[in-house]
C-alpha positions in Angstrom: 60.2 32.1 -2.7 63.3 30.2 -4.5 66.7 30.6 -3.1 69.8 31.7 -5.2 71.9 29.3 -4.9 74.7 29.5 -8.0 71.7 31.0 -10.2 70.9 34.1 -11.6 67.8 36.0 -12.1 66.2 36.1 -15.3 64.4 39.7 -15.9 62.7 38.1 -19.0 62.6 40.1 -22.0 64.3 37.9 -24.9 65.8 39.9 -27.6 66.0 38.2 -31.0 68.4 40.1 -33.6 66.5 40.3 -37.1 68.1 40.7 -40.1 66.0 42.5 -43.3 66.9 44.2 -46.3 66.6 47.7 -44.2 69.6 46.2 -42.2 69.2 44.8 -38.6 66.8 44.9 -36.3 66.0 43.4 -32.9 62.8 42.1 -31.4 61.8 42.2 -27.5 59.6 39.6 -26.4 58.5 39.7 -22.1 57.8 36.8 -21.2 55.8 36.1 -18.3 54.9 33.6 -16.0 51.8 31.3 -17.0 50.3 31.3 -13.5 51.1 34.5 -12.1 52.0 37.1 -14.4 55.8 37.9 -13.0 58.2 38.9 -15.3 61.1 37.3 -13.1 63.0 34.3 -12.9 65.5 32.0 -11.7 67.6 29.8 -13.6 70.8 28.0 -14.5 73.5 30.0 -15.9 74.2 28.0 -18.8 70.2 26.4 -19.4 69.6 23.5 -21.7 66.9 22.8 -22.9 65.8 20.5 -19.5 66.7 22.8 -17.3 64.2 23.9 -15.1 63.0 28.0 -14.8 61.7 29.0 -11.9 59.1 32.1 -11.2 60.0 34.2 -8.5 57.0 35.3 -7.4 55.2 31.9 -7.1 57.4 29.2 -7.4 56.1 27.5 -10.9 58.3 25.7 -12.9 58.8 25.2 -16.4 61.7 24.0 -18.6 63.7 26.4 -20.0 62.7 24.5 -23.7 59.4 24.6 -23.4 59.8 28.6 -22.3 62.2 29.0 -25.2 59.6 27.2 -28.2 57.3 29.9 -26.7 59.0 32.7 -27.2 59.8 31.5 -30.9 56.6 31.1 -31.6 55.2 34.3 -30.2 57.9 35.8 -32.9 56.5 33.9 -35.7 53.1 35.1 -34.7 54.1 39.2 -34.5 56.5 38.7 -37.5 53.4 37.0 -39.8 51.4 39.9 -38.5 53.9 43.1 -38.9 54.2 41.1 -42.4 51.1 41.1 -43.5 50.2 44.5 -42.7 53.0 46.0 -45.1 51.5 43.8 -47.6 47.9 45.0 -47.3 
């Protein structure tokens, strides 16, 4: 398992604040690891977008970009959904 040295752990739900004509809203996305399933992390403080995440549970790395693009593009995909079933 990682050590913590000067990093904190991610519990990886991202929330994403949403604005709509019905005021704001938020959005939780969990995001887990590729490999193993974990929902916990270790990573910089401050991330760019080459810093590296690491799981947890069994060590595979990604960069926090690539985890970030993700996440942005699981929103699209719920957001396009939740839209198009209002509009059905």
């Amino acid at each position: 398992m990682p050590r913590l040295n000067r990093r904190k752990w991610l519990h990886a739900i991202v929330q994403f604040p949403l604005r709509t004509n019905h005021g704001a809203s938020t959005m939780k996305v969990n995001v887990k690891c590729k490999k193993c399933g974990s929902d916990k992390f270790e990573m910089p403080s401050k991330p760019n977008n080459s810093s590296k995440v690491t799981c947890g549970k069994c060590g595979a790395v990604e960069t926090y970009g690539n985890i970030m693009k993700a996440v942005g593009d699981k929103v699209t995909e719920d957001l396009k959904r939740q839209l198009g079933k209002m509009f059905k």
